[in-house]
C-alpha positions as CSV (number, residue, x, y, z in Angstrom):
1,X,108.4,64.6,52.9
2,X,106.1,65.4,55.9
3,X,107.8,68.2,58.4
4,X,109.0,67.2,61.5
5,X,107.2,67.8,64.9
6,X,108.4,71.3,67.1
7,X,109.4,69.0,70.2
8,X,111.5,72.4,71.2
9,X,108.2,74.7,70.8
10,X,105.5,72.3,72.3
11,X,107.4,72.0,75.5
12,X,108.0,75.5,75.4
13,X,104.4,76.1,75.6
14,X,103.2,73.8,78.5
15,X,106.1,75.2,80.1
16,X,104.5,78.7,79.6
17,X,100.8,77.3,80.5
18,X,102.4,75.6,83.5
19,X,103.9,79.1,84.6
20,X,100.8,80.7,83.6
21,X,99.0,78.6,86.6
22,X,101.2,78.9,88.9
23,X,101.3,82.7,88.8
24,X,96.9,82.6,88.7
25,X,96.9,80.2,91.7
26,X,99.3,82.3,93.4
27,X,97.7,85.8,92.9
28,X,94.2,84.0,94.1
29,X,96.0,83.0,97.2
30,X,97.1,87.0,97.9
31,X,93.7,88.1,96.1
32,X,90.4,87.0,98.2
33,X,87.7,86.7,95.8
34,X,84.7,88.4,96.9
35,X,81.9,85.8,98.1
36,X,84.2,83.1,98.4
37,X,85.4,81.7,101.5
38,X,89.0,82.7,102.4
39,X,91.9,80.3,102.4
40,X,92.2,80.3,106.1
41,X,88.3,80.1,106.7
42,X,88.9,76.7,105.3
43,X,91.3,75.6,107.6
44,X,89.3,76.2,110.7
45,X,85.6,74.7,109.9
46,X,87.7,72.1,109.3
């Protein structure tokens, strides 16, 4: 008999890389990387 698929634990985990993301794309916001424009540079050249 083959074993059934984790439904439960696959979702768990791209809930986890979801968050994961989130978190990253949040801290870059806050964080200015060094020789990249800033978030707010953008906005006005534009």
């Amino acid at each position: 008999m083959a074993t059934k698929p984790n439904y439960q634990y696959e979702k768990r985990q791209r809930e986890l890389a979801k968050q994961k993301k989130k978190q990253e794309k949040a801290q870059r916001k806050t964080t200015p990387i060094p020789g990249e424009p800033a978030p707010a540079d953008l906005k006005e050249t534009g």
